[in-house]
mmCIF entry with sequence, helices, sheets and N, C-alpha, C, O atoms, coordinates in Angstrom:
data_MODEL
# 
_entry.id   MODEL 
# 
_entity.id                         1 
_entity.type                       polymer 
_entity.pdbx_number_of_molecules   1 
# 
_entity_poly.entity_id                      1 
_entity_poly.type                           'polypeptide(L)' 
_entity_poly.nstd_linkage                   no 
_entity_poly.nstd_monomer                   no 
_entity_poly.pdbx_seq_one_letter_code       
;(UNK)(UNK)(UNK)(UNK)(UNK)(UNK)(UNK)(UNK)(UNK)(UNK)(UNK)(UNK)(UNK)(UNK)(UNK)(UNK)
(UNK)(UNK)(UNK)(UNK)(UNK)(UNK)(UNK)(UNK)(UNK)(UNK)(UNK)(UNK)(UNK)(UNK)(UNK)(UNK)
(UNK)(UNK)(UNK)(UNK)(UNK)(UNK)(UNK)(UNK)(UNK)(UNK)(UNK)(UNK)(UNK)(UNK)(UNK)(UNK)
(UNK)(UNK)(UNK)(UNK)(UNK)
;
_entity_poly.pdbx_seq_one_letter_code_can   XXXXXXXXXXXXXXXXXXXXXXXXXXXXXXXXXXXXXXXXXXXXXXXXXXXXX 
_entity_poly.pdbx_strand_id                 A 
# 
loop_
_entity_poly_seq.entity_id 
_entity_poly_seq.num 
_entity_poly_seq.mon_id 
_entity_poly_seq.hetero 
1 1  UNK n 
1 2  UNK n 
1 3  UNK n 
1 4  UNK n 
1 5  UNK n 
1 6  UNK n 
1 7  UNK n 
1 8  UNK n 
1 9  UNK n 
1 10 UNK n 
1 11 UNK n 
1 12 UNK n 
1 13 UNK n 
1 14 UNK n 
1 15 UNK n 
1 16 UNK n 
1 17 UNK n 
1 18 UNK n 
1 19 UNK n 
1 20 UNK n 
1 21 UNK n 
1 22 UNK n 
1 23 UNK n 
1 24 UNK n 
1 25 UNK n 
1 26 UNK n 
1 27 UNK n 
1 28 UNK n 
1 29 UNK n 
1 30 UNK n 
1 31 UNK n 
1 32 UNK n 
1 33 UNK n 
1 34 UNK n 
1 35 UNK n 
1 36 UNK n 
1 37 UNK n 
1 38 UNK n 
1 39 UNK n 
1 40 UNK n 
1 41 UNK n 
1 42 UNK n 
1 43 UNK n 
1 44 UNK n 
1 45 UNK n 
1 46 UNK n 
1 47 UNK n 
1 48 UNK n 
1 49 UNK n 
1 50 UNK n 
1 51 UNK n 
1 52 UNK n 
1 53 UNK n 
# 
_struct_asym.id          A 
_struct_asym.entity_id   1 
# 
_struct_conf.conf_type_id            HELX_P 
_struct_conf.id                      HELX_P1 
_struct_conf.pdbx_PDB_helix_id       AA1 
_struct_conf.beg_label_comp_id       UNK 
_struct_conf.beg_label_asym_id       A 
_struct_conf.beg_label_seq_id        8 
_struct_conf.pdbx_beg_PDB_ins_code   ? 
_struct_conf.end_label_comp_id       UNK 
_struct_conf.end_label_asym_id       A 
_struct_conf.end_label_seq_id        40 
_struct_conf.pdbx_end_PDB_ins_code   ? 
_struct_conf.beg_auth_comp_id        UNK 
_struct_conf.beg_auth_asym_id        A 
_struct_conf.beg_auth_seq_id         8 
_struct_conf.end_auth_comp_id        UNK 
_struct_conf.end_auth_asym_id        A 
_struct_conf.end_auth_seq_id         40 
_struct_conf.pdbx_PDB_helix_class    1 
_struct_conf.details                 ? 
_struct_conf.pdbx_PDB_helix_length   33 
# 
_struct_conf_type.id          HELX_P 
_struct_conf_type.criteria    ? 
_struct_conf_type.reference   ? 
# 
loop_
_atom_site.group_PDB 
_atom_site.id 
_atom_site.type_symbol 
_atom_site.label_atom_id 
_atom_site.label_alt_id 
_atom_site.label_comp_id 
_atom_site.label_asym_id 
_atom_site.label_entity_id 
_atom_site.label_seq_id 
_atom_site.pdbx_PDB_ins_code 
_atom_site.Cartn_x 
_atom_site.Cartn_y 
_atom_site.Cartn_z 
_atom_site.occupancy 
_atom_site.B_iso_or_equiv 
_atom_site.pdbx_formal_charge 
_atom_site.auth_seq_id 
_atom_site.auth_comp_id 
_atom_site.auth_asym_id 
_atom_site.auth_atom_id 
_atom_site.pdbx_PDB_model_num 
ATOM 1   N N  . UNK A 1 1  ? 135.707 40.870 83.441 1.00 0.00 ? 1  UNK A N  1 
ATOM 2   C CA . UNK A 1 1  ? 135.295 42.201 83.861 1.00 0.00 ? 1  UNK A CA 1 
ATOM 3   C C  . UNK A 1 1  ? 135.850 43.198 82.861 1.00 0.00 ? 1  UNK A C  1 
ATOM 4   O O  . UNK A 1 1  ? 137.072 43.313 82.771 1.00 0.00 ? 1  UNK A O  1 
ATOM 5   N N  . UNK A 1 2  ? 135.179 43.802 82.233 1.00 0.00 ? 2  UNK A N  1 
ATOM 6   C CA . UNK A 1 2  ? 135.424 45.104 81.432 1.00 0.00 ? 2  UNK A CA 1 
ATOM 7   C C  . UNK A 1 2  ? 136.729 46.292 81.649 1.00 0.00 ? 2  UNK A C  1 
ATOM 8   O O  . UNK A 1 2  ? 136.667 46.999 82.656 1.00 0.00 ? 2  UNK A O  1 
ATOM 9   N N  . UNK A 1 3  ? 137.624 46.436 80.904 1.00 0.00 ? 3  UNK A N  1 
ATOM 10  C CA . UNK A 1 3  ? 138.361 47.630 81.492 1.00 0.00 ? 3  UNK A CA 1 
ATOM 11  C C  . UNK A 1 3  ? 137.734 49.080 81.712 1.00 0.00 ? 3  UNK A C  1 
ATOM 12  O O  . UNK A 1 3  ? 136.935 49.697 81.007 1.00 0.00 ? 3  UNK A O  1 
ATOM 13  N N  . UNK A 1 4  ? 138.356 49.432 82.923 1.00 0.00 ? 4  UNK A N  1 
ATOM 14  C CA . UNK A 1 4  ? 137.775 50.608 83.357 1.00 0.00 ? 4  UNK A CA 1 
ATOM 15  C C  . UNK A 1 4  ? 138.022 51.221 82.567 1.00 0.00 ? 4  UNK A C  1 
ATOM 16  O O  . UNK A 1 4  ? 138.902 50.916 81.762 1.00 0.00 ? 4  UNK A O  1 
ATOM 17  N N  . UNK A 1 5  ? 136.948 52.928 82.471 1.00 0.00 ? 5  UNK A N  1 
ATOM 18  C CA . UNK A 1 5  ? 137.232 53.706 81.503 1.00 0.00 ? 5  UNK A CA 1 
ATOM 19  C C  . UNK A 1 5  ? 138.094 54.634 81.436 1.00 0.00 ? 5  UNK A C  1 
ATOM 20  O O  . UNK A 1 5  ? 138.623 55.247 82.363 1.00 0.00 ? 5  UNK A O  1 
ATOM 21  N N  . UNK A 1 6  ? 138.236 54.740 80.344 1.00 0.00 ? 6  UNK A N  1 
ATOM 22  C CA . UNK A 1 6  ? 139.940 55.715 80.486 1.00 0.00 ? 6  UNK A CA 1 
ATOM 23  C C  . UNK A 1 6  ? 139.874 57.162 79.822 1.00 0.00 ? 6  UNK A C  1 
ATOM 24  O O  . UNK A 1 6  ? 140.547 58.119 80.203 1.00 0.00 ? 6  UNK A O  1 
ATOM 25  N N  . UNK A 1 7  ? 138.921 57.176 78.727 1.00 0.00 ? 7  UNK A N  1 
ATOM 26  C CA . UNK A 1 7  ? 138.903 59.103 78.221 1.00 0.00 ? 7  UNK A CA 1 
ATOM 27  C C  . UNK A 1 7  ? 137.805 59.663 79.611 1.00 0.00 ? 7  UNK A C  1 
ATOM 28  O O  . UNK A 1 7  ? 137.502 59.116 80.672 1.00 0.00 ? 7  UNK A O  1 
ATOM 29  N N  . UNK A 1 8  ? 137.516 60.669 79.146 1.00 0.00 ? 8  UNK A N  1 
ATOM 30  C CA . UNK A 1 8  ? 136.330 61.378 80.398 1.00 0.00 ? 8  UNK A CA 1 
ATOM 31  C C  . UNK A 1 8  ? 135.281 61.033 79.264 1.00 0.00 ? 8  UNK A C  1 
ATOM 32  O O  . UNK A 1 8  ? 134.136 61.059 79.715 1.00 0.00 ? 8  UNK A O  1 
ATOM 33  N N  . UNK A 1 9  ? 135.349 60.710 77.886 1.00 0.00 ? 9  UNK A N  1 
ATOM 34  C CA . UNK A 1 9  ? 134.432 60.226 77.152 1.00 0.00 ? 9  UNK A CA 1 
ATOM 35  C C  . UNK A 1 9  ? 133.759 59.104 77.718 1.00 0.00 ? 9  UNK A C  1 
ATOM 36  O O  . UNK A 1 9  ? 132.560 59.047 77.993 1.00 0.00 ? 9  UNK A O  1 
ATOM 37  N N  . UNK A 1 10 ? 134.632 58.204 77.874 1.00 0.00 ? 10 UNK A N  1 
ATOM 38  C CA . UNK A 1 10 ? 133.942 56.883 78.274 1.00 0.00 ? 10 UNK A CA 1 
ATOM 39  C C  . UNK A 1 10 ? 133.606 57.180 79.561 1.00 0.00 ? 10 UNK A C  1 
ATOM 40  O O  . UNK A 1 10 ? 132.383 57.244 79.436 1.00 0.00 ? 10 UNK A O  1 
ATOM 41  N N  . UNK A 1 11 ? 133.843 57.422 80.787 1.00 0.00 ? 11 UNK A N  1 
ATOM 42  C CA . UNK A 1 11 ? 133.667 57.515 81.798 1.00 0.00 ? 11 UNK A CA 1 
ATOM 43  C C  . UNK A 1 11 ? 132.284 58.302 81.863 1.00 0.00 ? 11 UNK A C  1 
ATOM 44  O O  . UNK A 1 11 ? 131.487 57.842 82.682 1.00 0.00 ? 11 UNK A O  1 
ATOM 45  N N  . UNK A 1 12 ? 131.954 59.183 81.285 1.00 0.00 ? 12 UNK A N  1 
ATOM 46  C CA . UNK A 1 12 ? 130.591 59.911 80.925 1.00 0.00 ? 12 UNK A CA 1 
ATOM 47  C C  . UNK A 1 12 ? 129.774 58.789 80.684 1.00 0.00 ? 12 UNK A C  1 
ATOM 48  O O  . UNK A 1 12 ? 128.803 58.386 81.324 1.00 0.00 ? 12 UNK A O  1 
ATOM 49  N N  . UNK A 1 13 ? 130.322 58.329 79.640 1.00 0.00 ? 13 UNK A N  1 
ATOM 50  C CA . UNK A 1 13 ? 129.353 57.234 78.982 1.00 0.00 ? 13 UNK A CA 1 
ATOM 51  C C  . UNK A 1 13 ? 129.080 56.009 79.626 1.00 0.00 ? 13 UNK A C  1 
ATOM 52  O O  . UNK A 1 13 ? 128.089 55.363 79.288 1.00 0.00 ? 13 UNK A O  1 
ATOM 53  N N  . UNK A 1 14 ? 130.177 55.433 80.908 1.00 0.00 ? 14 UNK A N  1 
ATOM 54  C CA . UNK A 1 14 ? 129.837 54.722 81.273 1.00 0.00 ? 14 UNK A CA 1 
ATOM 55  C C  . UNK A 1 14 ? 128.641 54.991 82.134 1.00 0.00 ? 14 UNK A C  1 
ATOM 56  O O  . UNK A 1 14 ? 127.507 54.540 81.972 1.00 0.00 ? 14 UNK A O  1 
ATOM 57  N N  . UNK A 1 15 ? 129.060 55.782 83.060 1.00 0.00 ? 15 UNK A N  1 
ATOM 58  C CA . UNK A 1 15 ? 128.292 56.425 84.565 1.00 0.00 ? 15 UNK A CA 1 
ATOM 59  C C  . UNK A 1 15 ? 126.579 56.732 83.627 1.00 0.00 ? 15 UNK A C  1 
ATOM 60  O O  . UNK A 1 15 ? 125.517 56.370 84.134 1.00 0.00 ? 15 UNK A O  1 
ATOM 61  N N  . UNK A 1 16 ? 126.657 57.492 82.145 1.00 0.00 ? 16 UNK A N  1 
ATOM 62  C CA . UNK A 1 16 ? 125.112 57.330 81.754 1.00 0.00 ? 16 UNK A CA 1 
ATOM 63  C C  . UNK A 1 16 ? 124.878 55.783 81.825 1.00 0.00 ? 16 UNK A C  1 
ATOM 64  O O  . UNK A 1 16 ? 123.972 55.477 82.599 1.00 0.00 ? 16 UNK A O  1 
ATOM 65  N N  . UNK A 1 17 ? 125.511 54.715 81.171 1.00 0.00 ? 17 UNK A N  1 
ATOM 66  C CA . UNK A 1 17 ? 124.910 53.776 80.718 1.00 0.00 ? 17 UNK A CA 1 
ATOM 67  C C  . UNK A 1 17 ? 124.797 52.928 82.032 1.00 0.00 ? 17 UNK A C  1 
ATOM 68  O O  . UNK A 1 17 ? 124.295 51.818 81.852 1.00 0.00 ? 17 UNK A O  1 
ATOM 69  N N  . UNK A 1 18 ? 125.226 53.281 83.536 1.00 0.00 ? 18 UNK A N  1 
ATOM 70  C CA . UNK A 1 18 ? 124.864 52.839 84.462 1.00 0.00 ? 18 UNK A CA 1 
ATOM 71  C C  . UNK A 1 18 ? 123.428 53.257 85.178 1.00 0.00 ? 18 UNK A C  1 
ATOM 72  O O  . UNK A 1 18 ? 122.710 52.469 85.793 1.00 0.00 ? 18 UNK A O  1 
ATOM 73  N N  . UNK A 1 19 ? 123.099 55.005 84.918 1.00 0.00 ? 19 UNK A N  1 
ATOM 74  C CA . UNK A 1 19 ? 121.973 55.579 85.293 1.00 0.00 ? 19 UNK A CA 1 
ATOM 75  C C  . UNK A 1 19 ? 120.714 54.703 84.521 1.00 0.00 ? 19 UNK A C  1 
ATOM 76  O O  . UNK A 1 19 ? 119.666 54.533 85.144 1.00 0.00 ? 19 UNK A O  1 
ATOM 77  N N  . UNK A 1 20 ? 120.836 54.272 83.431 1.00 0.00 ? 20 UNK A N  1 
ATOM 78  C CA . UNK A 1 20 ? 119.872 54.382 82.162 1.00 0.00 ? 20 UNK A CA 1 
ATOM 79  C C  . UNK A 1 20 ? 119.593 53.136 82.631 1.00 0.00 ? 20 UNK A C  1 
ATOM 80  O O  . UNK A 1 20 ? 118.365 53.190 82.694 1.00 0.00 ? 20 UNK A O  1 
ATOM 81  N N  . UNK A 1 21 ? 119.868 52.171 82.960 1.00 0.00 ? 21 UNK A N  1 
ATOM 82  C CA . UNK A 1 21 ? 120.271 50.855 83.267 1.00 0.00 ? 21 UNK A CA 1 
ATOM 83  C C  . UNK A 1 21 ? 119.480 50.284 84.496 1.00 0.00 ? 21 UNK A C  1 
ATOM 84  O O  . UNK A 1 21 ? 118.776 49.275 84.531 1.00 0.00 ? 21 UNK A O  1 
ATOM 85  N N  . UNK A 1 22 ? 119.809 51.304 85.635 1.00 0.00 ? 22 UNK A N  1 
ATOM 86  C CA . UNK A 1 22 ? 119.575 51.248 86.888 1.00 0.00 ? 22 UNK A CA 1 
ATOM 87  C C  . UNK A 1 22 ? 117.932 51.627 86.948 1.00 0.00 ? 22 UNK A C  1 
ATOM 88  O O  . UNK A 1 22 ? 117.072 50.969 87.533 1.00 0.00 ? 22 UNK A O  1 
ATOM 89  N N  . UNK A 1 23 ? 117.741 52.841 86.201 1.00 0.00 ? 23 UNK A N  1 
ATOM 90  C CA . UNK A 1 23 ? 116.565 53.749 86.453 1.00 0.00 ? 23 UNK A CA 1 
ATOM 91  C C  . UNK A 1 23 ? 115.370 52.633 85.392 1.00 0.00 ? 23 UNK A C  1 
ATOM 92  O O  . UNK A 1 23 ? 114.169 52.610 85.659 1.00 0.00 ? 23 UNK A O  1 
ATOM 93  N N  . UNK A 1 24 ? 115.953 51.815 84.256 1.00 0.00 ? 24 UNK A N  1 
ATOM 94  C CA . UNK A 1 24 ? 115.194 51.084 83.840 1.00 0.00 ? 24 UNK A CA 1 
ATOM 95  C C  . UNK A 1 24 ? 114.372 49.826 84.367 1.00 0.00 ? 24 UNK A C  1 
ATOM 96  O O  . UNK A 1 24 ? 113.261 49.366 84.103 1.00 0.00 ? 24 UNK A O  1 
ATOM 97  N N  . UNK A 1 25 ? 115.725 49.365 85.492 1.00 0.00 ? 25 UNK A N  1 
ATOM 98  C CA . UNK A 1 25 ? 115.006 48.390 86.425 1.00 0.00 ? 25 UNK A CA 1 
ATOM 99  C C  . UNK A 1 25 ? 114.141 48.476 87.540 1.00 0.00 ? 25 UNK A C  1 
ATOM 100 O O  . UNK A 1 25 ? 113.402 47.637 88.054 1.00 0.00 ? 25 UNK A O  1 
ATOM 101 N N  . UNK A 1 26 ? 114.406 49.788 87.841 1.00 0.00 ? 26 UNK A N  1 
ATOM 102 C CA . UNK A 1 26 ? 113.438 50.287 88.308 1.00 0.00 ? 26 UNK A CA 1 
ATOM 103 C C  . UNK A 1 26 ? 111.955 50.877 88.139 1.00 0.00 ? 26 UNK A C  1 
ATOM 104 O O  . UNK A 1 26 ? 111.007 51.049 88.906 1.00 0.00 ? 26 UNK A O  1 
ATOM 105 N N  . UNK A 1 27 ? 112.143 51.056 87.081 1.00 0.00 ? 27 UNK A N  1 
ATOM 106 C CA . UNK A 1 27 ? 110.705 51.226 85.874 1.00 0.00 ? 27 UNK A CA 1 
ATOM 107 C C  . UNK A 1 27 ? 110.420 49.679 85.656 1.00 0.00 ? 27 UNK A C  1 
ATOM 108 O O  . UNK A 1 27 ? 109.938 49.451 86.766 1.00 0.00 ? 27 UNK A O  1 
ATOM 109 N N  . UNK A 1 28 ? 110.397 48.910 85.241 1.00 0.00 ? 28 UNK A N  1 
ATOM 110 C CA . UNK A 1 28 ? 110.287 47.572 85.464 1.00 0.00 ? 28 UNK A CA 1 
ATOM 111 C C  . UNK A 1 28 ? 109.464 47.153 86.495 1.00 0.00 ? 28 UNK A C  1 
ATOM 112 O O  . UNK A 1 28 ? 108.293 46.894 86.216 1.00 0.00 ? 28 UNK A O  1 
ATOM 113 N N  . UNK A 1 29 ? 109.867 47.035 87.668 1.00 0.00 ? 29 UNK A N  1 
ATOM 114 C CA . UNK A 1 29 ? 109.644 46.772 88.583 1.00 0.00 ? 29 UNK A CA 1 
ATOM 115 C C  . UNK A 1 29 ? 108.606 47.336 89.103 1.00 0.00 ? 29 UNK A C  1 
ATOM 116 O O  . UNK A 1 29 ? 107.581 46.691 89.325 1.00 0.00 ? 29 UNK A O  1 
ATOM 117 N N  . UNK A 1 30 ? 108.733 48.742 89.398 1.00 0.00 ? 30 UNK A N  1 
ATOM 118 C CA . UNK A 1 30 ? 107.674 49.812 89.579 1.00 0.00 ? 30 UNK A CA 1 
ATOM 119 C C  . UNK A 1 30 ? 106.230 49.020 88.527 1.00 0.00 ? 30 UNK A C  1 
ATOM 120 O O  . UNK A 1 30 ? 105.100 49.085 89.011 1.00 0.00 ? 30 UNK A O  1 
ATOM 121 N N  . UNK A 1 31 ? 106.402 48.413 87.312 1.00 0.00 ? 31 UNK A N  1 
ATOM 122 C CA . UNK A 1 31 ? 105.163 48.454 86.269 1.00 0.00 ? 31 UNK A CA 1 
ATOM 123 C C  . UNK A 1 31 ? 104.733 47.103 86.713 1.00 0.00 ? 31 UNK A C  1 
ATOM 124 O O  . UNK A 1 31 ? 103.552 46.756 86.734 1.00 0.00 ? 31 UNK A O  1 
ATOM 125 N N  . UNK A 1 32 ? 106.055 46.111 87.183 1.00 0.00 ? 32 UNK A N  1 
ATOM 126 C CA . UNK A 1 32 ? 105.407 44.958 87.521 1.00 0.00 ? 32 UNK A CA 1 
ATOM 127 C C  . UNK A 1 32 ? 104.542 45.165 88.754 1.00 0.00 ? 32 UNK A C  1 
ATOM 128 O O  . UNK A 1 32 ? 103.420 44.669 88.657 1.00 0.00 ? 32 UNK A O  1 
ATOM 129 N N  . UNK A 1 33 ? 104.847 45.850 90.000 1.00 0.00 ? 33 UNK A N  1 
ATOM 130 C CA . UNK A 1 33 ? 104.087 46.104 91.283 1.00 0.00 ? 33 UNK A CA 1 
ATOM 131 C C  . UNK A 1 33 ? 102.966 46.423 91.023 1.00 0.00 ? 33 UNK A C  1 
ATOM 132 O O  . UNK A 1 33 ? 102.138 45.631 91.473 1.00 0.00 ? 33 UNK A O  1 
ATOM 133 N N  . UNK A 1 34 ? 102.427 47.538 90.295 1.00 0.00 ? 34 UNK A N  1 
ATOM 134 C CA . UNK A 1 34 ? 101.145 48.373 89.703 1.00 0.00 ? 34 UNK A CA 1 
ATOM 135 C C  . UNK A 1 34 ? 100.085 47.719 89.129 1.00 0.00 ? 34 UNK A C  1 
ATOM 136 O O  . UNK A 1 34 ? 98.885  47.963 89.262 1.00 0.00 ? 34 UNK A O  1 
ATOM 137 N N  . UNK A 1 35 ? 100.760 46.655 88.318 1.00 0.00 ? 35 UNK A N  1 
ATOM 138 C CA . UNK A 1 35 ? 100.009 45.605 87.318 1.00 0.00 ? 35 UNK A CA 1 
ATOM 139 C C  . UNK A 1 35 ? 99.538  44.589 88.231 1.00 0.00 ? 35 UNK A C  1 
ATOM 140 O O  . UNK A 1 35 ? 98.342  44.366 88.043 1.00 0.00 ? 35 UNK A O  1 
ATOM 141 N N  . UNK A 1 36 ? 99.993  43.972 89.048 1.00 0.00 ? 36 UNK A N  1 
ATOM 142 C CA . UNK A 1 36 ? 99.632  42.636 90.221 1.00 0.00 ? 36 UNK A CA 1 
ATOM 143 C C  . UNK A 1 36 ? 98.972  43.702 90.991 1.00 0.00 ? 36 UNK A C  1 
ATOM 144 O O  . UNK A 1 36 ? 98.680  42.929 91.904 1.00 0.00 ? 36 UNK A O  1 
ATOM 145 N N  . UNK A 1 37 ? 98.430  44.964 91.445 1.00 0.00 ? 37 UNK A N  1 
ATOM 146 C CA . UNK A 1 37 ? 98.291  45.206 92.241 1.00 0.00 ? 37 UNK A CA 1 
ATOM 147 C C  . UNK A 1 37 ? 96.609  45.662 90.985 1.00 0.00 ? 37 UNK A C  1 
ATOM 148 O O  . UNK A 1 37 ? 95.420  45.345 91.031 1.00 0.00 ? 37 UNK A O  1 
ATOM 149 N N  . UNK A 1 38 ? 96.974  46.031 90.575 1.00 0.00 ? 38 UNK A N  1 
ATOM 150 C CA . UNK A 1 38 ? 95.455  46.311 89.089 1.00 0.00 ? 38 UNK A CA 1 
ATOM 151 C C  . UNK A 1 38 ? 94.852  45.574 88.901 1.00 0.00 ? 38 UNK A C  1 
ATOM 152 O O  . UNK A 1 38 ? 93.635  45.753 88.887 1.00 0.00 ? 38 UNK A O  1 
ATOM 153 N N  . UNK A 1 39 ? 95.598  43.980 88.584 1.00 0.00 ? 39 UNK A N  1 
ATOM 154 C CA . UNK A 1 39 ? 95.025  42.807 88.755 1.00 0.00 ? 39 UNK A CA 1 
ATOM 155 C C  . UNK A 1 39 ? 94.205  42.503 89.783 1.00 0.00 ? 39 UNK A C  1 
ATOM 156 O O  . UNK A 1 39 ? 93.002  42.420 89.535 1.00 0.00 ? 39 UNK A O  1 
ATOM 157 N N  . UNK A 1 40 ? 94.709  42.262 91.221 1.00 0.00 ? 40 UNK A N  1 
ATOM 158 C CA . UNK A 1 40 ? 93.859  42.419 92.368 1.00 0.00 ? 40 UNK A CA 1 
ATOM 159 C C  . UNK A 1 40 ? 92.917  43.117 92.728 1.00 0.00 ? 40 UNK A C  1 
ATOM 160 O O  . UNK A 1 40 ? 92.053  42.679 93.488 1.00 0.00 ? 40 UNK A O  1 
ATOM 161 N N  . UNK A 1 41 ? 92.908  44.197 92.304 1.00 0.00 ? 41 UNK A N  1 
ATOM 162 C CA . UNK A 1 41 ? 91.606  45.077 92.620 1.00 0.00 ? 41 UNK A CA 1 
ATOM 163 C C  . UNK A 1 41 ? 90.753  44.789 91.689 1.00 0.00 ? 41 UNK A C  1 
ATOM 164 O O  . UNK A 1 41 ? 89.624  45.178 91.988 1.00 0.00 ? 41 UNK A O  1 
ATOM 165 N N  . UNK A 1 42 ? 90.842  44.097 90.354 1.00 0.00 ? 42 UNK A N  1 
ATOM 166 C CA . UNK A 1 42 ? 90.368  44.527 89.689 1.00 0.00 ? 42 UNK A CA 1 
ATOM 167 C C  . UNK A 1 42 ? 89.132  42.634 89.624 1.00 0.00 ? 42 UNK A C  1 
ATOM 168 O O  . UNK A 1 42 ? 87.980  42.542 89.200 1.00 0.00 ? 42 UNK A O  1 
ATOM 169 N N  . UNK A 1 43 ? 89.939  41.610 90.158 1.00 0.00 ? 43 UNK A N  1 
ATOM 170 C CA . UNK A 1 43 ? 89.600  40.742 90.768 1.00 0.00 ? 43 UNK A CA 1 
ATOM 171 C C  . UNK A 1 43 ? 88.888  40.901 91.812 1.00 0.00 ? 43 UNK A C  1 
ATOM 172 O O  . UNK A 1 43 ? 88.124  39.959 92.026 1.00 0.00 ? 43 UNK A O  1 
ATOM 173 N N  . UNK A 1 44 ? 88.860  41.560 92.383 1.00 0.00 ? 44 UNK A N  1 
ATOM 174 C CA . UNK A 1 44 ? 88.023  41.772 93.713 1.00 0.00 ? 44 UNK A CA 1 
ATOM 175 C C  . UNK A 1 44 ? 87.123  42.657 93.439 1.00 0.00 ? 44 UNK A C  1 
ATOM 176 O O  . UNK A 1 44 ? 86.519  43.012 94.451 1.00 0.00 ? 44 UNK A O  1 
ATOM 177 N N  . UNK A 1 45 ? 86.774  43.177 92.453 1.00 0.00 ? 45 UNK A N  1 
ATOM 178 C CA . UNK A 1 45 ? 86.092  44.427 91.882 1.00 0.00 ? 45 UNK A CA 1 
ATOM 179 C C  . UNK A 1 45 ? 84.680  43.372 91.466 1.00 0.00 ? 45 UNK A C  1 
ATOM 180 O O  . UNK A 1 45 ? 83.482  43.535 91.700 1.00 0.00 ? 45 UNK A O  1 
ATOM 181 N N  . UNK A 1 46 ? 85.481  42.161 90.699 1.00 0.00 ? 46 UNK A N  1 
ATOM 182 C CA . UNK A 1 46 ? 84.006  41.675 89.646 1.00 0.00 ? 46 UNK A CA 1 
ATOM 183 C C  . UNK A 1 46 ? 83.464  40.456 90.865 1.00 0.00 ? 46 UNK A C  1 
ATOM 184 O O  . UNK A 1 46 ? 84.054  39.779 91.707 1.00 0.00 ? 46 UNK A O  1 
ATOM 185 N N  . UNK A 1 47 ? 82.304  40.579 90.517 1.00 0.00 ? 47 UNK A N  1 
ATOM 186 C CA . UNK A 1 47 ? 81.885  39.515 91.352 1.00 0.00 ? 47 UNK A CA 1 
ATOM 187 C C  . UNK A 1 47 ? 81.720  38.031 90.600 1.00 0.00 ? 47 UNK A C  1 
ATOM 188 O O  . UNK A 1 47 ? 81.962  37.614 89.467 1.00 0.00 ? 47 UNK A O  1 
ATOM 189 N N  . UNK A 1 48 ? 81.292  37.575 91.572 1.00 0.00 ? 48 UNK A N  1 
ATOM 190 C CA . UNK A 1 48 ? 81.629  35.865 91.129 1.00 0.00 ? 48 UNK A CA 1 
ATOM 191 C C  . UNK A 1 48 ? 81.001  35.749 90.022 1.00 0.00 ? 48 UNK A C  1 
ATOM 192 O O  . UNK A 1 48 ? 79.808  36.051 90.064 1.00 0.00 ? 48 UNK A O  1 
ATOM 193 N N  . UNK A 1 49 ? 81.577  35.281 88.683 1.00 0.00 ? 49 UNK A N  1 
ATOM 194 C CA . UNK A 1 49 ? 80.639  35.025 87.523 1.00 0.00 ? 49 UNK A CA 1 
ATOM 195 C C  . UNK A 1 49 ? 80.247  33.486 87.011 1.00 0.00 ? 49 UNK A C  1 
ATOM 196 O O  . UNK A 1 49 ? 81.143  32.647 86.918 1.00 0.00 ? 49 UNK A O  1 
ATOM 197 N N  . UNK A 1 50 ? 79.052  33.201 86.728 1.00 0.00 ? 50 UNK A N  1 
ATOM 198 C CA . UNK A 1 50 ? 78.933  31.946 86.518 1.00 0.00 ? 50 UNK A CA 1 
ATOM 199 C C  . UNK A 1 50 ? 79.548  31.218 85.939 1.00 0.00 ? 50 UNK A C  1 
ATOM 200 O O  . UNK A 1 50 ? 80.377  31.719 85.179 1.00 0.00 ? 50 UNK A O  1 
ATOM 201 N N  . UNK A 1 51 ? 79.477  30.059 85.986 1.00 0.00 ? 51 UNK A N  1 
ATOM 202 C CA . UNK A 1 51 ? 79.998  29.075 85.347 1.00 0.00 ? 51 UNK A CA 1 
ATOM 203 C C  . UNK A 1 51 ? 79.393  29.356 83.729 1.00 0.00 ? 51 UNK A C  1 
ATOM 204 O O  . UNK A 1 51 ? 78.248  29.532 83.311 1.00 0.00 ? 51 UNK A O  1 
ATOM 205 N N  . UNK A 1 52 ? 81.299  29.287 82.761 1.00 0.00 ? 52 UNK A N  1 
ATOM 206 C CA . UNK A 1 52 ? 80.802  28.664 81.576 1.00 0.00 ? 52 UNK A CA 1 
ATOM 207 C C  . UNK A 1 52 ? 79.573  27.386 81.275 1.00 0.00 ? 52 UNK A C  1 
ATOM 208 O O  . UNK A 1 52 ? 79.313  26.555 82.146 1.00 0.00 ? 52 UNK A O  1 
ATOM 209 N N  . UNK A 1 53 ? 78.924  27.392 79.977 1.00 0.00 ? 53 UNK A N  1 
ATOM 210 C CA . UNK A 1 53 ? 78.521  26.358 79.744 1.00 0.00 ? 53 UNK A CA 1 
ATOM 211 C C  . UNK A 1 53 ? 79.295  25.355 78.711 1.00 0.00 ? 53 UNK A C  1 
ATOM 212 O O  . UNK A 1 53 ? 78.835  24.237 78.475 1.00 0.00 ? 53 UNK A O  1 
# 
């Protein structure tokens, strides 16, 4: 485990590099939901297409 931070430098820097971090996995996630959900409609949008030959 990392030592805690000790200037108000690092401590800034940590608490950003926790926001940046957090808010990214959440962007992530958010793009994965949107995309499976684009996919599906977008599947259900086309109708059945024939068979390759």
């Amino acid at each position: 485990m990392p030592l805690a931070p000790q200037t108000p430098h690092d401590k800034t820097a940590a608490a950003a590099k926790l926001i940046i971090e957090t808010e990214a996995t959440k962007r992530a996630d958010r793009t994965a939901a949107l995309k499976a959900a684009r996919l599906a409609r977008d599947a259900a949008a086309l109708p059945d297409a024939p068979p390759a030959r």
